[in-house]
C-alpha positions as CSV (number, residue, x, y, z in Angstrom):
1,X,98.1,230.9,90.2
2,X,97.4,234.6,91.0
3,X,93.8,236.2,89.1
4,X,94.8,238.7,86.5
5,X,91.7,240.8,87.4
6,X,88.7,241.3,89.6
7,X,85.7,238.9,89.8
8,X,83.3,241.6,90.9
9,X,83.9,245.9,91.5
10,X,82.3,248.0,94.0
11,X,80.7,251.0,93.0
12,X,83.4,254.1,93.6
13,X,81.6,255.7,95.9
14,X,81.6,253.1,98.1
15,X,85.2,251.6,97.4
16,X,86.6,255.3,98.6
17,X,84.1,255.3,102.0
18,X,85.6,251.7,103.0
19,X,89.3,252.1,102.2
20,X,89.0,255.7,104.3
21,X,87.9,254.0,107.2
22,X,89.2,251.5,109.0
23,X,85.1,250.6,110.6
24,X,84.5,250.0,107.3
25,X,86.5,247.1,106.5
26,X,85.3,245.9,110.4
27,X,81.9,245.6,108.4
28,X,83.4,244.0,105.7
29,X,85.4,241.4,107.9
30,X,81.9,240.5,109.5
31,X,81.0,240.1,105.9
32,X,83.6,237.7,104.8
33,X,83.2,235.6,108.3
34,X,79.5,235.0,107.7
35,X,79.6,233.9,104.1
36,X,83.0,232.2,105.8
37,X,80.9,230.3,108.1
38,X,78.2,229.3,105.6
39,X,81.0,227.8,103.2
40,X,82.2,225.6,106.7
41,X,78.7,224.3,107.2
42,X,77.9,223.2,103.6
43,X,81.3,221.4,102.7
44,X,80.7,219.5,105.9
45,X,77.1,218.9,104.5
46,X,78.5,217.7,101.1
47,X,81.1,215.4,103.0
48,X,78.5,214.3,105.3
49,X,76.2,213.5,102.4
50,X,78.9,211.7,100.3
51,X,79.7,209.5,103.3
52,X,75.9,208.4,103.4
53,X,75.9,207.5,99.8
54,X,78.9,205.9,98.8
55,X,79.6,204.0,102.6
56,X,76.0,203.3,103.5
57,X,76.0,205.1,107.0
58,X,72.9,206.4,108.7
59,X,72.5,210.1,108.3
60,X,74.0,212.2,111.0
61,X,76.8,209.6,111.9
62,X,80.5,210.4,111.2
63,X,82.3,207.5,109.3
64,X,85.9,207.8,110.9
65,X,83.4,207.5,114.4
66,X,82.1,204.3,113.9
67,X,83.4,200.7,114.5
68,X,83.2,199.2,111.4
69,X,81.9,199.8,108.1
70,X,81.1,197.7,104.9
71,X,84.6,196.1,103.9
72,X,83.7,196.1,100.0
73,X,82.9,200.0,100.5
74,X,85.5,200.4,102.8
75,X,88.1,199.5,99.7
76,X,86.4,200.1,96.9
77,X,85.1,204.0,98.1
78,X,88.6,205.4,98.0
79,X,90.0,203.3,95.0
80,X,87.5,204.5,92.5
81,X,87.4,207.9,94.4
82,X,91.4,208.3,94.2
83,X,90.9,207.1,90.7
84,X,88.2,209.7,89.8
85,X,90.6,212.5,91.4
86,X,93.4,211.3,89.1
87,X,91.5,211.9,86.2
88,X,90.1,215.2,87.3
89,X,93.6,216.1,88.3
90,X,95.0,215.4,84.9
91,X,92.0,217.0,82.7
92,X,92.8,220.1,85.2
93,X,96.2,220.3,84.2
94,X,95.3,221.1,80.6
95,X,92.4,223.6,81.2
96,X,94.4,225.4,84.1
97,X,98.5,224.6,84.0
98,X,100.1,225.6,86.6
99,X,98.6,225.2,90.4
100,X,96.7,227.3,93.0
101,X,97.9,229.4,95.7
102,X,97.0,228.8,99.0
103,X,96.3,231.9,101.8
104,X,99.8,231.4,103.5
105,X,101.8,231.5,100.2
106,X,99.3,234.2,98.7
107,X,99.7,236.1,101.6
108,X,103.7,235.8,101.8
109,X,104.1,236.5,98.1
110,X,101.2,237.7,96.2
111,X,99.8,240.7,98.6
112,X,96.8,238.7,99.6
113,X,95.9,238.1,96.0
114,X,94.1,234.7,95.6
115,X,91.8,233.0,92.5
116,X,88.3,232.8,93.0
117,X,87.9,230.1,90.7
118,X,91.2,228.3,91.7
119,X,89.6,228.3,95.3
120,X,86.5,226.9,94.2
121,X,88.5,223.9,92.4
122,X,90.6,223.5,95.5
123,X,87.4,223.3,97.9
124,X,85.9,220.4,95.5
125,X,89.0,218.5,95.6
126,X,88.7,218.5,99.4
127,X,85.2,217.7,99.5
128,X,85.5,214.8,97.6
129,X,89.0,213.5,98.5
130,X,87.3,213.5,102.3
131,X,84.1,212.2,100.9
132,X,85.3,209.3,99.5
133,X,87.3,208.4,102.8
134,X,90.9,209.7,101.8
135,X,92.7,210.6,105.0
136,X,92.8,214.3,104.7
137,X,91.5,217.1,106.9
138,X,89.6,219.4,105.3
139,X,90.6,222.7,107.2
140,X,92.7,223.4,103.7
141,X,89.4,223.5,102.1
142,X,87.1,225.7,104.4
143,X,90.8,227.9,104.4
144,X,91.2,227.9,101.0
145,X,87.1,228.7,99.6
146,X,87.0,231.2,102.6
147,X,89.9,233.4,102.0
148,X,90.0,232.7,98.3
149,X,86.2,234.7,98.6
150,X,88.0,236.6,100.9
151,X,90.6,238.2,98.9
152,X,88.0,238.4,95.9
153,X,86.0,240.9,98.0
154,X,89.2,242.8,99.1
155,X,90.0,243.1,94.9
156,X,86.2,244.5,94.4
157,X,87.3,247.6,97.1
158,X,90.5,247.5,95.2
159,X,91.9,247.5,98.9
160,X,95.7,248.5,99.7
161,X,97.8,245.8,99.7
162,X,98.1,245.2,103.8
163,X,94.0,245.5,103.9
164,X,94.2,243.2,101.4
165,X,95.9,241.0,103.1
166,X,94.0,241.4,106.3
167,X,90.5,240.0,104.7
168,X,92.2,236.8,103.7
169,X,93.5,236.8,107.3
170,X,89.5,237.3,108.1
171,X,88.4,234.3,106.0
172,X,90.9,231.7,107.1
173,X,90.2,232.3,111.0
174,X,86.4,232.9,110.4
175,X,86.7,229.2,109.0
176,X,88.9,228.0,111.6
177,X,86.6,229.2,114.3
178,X,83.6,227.5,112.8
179,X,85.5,224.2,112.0
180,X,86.7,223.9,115.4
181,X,84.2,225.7,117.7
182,X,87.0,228.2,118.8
183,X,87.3,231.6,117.5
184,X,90.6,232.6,119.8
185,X,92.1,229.9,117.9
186,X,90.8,230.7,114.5
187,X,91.9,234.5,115.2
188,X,95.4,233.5,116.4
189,X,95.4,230.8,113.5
190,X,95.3,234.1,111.1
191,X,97.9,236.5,113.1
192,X,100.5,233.5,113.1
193,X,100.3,231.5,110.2
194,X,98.1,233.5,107.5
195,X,99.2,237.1,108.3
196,X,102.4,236.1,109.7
197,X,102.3,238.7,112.9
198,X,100.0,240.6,115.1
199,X,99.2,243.9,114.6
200,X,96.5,246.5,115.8
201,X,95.4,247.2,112.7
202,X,94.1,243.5,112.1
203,X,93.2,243.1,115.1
204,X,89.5,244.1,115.3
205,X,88.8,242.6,111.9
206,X,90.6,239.4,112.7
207,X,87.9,239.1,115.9
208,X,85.0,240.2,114.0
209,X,85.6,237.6,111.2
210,X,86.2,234.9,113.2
211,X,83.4,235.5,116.1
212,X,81.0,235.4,113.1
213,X,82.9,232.6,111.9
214,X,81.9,230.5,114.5
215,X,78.3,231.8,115.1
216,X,77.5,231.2,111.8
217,X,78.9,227.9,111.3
218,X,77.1,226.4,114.2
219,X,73.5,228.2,113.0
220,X,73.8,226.0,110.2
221,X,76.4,222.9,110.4
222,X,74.4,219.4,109.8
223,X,76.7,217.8,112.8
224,X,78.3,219.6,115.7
225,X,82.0,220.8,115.0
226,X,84.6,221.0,117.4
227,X,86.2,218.9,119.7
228,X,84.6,216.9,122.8
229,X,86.7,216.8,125.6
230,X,84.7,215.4,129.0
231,X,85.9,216.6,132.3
232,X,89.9,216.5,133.0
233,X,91.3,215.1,135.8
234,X,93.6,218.3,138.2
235,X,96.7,219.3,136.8
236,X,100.2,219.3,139.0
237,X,103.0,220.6,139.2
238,X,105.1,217.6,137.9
239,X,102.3,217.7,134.8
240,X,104.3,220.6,133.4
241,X,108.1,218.8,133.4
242,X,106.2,215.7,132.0
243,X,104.8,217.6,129.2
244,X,108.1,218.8,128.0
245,X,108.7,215.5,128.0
246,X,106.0,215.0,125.5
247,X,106.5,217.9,123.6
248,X,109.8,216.4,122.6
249,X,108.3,213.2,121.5
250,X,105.5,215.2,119.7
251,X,107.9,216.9,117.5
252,X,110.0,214.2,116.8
253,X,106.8,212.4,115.2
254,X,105.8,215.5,113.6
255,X,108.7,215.3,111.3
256,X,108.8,212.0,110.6
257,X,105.2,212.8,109.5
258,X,106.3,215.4,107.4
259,X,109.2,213.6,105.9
260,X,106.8,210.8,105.5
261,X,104.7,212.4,103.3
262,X,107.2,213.7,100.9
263,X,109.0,210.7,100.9
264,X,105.7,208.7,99.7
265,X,105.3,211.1,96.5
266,X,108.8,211.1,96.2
267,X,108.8,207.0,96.1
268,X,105.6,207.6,93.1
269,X,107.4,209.9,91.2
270,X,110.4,207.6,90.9
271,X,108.1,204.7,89.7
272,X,106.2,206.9,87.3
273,X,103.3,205.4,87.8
274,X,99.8,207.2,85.9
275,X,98.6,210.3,87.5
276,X,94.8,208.8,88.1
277,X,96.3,205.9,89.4
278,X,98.5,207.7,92.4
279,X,95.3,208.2,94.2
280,X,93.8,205.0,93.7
281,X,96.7,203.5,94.8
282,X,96.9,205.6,97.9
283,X,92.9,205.1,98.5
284,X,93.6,201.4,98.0
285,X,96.1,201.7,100.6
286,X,93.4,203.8,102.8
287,X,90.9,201.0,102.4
288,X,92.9,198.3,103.5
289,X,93.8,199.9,106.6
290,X,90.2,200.8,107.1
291,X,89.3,197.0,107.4
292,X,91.3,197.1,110.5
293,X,89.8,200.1,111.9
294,X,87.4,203.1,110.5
295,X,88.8,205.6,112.3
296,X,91.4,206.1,109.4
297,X,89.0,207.0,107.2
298,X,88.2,210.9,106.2
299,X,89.5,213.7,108.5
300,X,89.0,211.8,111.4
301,X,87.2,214.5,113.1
302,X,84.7,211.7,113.8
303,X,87.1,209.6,115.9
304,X,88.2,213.0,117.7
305,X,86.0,213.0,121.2
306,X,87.9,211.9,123.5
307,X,85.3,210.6,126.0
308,X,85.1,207.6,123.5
309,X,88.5,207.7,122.3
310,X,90.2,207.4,126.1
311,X,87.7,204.3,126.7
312,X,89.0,202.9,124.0
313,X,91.5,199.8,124.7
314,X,95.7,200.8,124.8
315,X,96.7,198.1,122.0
316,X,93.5,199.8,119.7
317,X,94.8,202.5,120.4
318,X,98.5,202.2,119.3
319,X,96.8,199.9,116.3
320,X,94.8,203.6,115.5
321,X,97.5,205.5,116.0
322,X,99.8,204.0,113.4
323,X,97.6,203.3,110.9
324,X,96.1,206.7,111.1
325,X,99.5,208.3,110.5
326,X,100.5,205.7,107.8
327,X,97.0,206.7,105.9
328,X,97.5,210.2,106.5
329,X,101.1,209.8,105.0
330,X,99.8,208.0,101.9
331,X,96.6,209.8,101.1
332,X,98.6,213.6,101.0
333,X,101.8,212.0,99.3
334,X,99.6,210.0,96.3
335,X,97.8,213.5,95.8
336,X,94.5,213.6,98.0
337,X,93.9,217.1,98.4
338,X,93.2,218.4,102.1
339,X,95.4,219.4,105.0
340,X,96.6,217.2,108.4
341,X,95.3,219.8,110.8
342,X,92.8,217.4,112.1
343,X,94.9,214.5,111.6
344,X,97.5,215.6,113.9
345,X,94.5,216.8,116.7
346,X,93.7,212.9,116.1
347,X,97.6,211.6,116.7
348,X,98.0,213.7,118.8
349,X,95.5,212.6,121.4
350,X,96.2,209.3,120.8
351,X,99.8,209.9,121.3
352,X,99.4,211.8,124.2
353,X,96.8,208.5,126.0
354,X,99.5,206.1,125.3
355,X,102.5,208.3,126.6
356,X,99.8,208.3,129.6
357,X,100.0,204.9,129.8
358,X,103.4,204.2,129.2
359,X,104.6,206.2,132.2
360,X,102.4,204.1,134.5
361,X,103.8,201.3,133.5
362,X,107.6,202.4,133.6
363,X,106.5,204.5,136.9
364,X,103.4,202.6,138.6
365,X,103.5,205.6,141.4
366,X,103.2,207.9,138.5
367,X,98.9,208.0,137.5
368,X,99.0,210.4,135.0
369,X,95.3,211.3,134.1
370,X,95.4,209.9,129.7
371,X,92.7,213.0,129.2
372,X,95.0,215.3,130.6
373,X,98.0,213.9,128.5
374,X,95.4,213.8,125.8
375,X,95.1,217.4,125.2
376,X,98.9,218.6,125.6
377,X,99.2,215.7,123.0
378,X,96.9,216.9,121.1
379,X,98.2,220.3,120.6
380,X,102.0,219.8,120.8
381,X,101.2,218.1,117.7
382,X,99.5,219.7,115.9
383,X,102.0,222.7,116.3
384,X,104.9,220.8,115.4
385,X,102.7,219.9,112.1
386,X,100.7,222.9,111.3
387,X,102.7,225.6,113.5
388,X,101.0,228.5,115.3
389,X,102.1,227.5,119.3
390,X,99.1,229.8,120.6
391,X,96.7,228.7,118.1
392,X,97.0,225.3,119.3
393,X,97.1,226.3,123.3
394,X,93.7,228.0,122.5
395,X,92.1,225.4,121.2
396,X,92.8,223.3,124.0
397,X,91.8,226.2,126.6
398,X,88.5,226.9,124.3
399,X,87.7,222.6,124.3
400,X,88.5,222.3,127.8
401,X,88.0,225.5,129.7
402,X,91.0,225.1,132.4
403,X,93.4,227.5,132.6
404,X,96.3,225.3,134.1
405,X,95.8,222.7,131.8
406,X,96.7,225.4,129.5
407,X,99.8,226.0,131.3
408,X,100.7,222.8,130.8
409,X,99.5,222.5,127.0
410,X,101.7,225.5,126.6
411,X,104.9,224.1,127.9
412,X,104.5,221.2,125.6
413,X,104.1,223.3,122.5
414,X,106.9,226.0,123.0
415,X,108.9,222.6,123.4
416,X,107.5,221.0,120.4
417,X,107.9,224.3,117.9
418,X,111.8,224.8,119.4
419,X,112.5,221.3,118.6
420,X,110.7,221.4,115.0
421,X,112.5,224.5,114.2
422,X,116.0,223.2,115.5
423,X,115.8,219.9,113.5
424,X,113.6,220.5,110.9
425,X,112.8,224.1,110.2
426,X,109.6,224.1,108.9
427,X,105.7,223.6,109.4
428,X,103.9,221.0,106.7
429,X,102.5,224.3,104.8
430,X,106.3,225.7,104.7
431,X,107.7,222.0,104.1
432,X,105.6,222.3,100.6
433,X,106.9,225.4,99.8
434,X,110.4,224.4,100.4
435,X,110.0,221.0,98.4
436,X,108.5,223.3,95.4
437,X,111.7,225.3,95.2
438,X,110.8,228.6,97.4
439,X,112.2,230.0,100.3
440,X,109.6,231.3,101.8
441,X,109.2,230.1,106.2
442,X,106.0,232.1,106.8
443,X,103.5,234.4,105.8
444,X,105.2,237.1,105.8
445,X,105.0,240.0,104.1
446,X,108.3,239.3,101.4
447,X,106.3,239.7,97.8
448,X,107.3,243.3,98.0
449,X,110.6,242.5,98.3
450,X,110.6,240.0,95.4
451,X,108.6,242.8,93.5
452,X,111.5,245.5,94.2
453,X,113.4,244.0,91.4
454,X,116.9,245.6,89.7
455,X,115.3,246.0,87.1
456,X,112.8,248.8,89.1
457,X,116.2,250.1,90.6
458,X,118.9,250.2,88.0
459,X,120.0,253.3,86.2
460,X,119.2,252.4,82.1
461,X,122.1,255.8,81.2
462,X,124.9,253.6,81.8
463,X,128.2,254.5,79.8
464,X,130.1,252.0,78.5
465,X,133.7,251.7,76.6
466,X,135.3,249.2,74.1
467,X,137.6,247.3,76.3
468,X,140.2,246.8,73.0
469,X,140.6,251.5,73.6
470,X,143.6,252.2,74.8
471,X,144.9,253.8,77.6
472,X,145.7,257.4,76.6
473,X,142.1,257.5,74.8
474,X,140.6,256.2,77.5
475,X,142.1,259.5,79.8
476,X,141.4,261.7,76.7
477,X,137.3,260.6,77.1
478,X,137.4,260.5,80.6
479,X,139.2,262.7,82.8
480,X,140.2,262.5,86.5
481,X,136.6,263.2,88.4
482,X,134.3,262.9,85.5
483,X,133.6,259.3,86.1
484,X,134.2,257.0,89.1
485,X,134.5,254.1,86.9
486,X,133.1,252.9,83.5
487,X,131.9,249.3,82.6
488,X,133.6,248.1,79.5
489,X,132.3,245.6,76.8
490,X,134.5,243.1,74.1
491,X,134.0,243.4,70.3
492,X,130.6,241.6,70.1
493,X,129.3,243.8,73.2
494,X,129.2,241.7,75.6
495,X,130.1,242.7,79.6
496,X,133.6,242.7,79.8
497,X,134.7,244.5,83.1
498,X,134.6,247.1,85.3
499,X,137.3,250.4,84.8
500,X,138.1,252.7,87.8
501,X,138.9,256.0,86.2
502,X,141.5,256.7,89.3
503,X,143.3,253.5,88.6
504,X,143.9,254.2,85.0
505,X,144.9,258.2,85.1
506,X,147.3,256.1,88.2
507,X,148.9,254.1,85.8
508,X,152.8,255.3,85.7
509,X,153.7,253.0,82.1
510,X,150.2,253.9,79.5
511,X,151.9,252.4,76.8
512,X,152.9,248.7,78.6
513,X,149.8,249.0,79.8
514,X,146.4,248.0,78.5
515,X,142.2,247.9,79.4
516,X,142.2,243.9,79.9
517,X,145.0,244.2,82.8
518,X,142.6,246.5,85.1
519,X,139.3,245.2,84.8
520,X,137.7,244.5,87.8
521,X,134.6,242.1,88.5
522,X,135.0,240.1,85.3
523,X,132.8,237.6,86.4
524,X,129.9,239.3,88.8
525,X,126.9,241.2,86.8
526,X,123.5,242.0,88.3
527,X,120.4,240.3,86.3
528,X,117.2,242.5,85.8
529,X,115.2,239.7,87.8
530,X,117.1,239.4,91.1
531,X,115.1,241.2,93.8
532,X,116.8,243.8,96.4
533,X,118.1,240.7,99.0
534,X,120.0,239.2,96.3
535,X,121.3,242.1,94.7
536,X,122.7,243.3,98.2
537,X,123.9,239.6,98.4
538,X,125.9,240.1,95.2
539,X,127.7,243.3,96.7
540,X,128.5,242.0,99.5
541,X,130.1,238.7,97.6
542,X,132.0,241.1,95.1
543,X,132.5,243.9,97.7
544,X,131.6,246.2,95.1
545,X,130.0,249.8,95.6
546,X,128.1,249.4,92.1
547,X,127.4,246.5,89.5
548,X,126.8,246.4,86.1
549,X,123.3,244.7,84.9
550,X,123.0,242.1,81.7
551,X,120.1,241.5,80.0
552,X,120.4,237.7,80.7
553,X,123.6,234.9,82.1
554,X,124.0,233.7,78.5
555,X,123.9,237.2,76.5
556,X,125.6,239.1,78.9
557,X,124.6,242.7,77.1
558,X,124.9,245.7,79.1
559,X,121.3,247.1,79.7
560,X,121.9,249.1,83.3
561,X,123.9,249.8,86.8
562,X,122.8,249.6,90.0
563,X,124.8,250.8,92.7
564,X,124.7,249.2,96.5
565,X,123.9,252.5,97.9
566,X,120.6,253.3,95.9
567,X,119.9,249.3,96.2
568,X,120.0,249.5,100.4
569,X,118.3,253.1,100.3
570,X,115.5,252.0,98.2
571,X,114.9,248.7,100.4
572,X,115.0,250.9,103.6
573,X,112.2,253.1,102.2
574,X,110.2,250.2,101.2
575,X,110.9,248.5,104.0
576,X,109.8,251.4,106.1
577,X,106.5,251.9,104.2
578,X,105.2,248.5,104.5
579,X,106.6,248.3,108.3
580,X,103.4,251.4,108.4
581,X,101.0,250.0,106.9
582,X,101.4,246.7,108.7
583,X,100.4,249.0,112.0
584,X,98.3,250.9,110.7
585,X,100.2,254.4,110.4
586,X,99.6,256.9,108.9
């Protein structure tokens, strides 16, 4: 749902001074991070403080980090919270129809354009579907509130639309770097998965924002972010063949994750059960699995330090692991809001400890160090589920400091992305998209391509003939080299055809002849909505220099022509001006 105007406006003055230089939106970017690192620390307050209320735990401990928790709390917390969603999701639906936008897709199609208000909405879903012990992650929310103020600030410059763009970048990695204590990773989490590229010109607001990010966040967080990783064991040279090894095994559960996820709100939409009641059925779900272990509980960022998590025994373990991914599954596919960025961290490590394991016991000569295996887990994951290869290698470099690990953590994930893109194709964010109908991979720049429509490039002077004239009239109103060709239109005035002027001043016979015989693309118009990639499709299909356009499939009226060269020249300059502001030319 993209705002149809501003939420606040700069004074003139002062919108001209920080559009003319790029230091000024450096100052802006520091800006967005702080107020970005603010939003981090108080929606992990509110979670923190929900958790103390409705489960009972002392203040200052993390439910999905303890080792049991009241079993009638345990079930009922997310039932009546998934319950509560329900409602407030269906009471939404009438007040706002439609659904929000999040940074990737808002960058990819909108020009960085984001609601205010649909953020806030989105933020308090995540609170409370986290606060109530749904297993979601609630990087979507810090994201979402972050660059959703972000891209309200860049309306209030009324920035161009690649600045514009840019501060959204700045909000998601500002809250990225607070959320995990790693601002390389929450600036790299904005180049590859919110902007969809490095560039120079975003890269010193990028930084900014997401340094700030992180300083801010831990002035003011209630519990310390990040991720606790004790000292690894050294790192060999068989480490790195190994963790190709797990890199493959990390994709391949990544998109059964995936799949998973859909397939559970695929399996509720069959059985048309209630809207309120998808939630409580998933929190229901949530609870029962919590009996077994707490660890499923909320984000799991709790359960995520892996000093306590590698003492932990192999069969808990495994038990963690698959419940964890099973209340994941359920919780995003029965409409919890939040992300599975720190659920797959989570798996991840876990999956990485028992692969640890596993090899010892298939190769006892083999003592593969489980924190070691823990990490490259952990981030092979993670970006075969949330994407962004170096985002993930820096958060493992940031949490553990040790450079060869790295190597190692690397090798895993290029693995784990090649294999996700050859077999599946998408990240979880781009899965969404894809289930919703778009075609969209990344973020991307392509809005201005949907926005360069046939409508914007079609010539409205078209000149059209009756296709019942006859031939000789038909050379009488158009002579050789006054017209290439002329599109022609039946008795009620519909699209018949296309007529090559050359073709009918060729004709040997006029009188055996008539219109119907030499009309060409009978059945291929243009429509005023297709953008420039489909309308080159078109030609291409109909291997036609110029189509004619119809006001709509069913009416078929004549309202324009576009030809293929004006289409491709048109694309090339657009392509070329956006290609400039990306990088910053002038």
């Amino acid at each position: 749902m993209v705002p149809s105007g501003y939420f606040l406006e700069a004074p003139q003055r002062l919108r001209a001074f920080v559009r003319a230089r790029e230091s000024s939106l450096i100052v802006v970017a520091a800006v967005i991070g702080a107020m970005s690192g603010l939003f981090v620390a108080a929606m992990s307050a509110a979670v923190e403080l929900l958790h103390v209320a409705l489960f009972r735990i002392p203040l200052g401990a993390r439910l999905s980090g303890l080792n049991s928790v009241d079993p009638l709390r345990a079930i009922l917390a997310p039932t009546i919270g998934g319950f509560v969603l329900g409602v407030a999701l269906l009471l939404l639906l009438r007040w706002r129809p439609g659904r929000e936008i999040d940074p990737i897709e808002a960058n990819a199609l909108h020009g960085g354009y984001m609601s205010f208000r649909g953020s806030i909405i989105v933020a308090l879903q995540t609170i409370w579907s986290s606060g109530v012990g749904g297993s979601v992650g609630l990087e979507a929310g810090y994201t979402q509130l972050a660059s959703g103020v972000a891209s309200s600030v860049g309306r209030a410059f009324h920035l161009r639309r690649a600045d514009q763009r840019v501060m959204v970048g700045c909000g998601a990695a500002a809250a990225i770097a607070g959320a995990f204590s790693a601002p390389l990773a929450g600036a790299f989490y904005a180049f590859e998965l919110v902007l969809g590229g490095y560039t120079p010109a975003s890269l010193a607001p990028i930084g900014v924002a997401a340094v700030t990010g992180y300083a801010v966040t831990h002035a003011f967080a209630p519990l310390s972010l990040g991720i606790s990783i004790r000292q690894v064991g050294e790192v060999a040279g068989q480490d790195l063949a190994i963790a190709a090894i797990l890199g493959l095994l990390a994709a391949l559960t990544g998109i059964g994750i995936m799949r998973g996820v859909a397939l559970f709100d695929t399996l509720l939409a069959k059985i048309r059960l209630w809207m309120p009641l998808r939630p409580a059925l998933g929190g229901l779900i949530v609870g029962l699995f919590a009996l077994v272990t707490p660890q499923v509980l909320a984000s799991g960022h709790g359960a995520l330090y892996l000093n306590s998590l590698i003492a932990m025994p192999v069969t808990l373990m495994a038990t963690v692991f698959v419940l964890k991914a099973l209340a994941s599954i359920v919780s995003l596919g029965s409409g919890f809001r939040g992300g599975l960025f720190f659920a797959s961290l989570l798996l991840g490590s876990l999956g990485g400890h028992l692969f640890a394991a596993g090899v010892s016991v298939i190769l006892p000569g083999r003592d593969l160090d489980p924190g070691v295996y823990a990490v490259i887990g952990m981030s092979a994951l993670s970006a075969s589920i949330i994407g962004g290869p170096l985002t993930m290698s820096f958060i493992a470099l940031e949490a553990t400091g040790n450079l060869w690990l790295t190597t190692a953590v690397l090798v895993a994930v290029i693995v784990s992305m090649q294999v996700t893109r050859e077999l599946f194709g998408y990240s979880f964010a781009t899965w969404r998209f894809h289930l919703r109908g778009e075609t969209i991979r990344s973020a991307a720049d392509v809005g201005w391509i949907r926005d360069l429509t046939v409508r914007r490039m079609m010539r409205t002077d078209v000149i059209v003939v009756n296709v019942a004239m006859s031939i000789d009239e038909f050379r009488e109103d158009f002579p050789l080299g006054s017209k290439t060709q002329v599109v022609a239109i039946d008795a009620e005035g519909k699209y018949a055809g296309v007529v090559f002027v050359a073709e009918v001043h060729g004709l040997k016979d006029s009188a055996a002849a008539n219109m119907h015989d030499i009309l060409h693309y009978r059945d291929v118009t243009l429509l005023p909505g297709m953008d420039v990639r489909q309308a080159v499709a078109a030609f291409d299909t109909a291997e036609a220099e110029s189509l004619a356009v119809v006001d709509s499939a069913d009416g078929g009226h004549v309202i324009g022509i576009l030809t293929e060269a004006h289409a491709l020249r048109r694309y090339a300059e657009e392509s070329d001006r956006h290609r400039h502001d990306a990088v910053g030319e002038m």
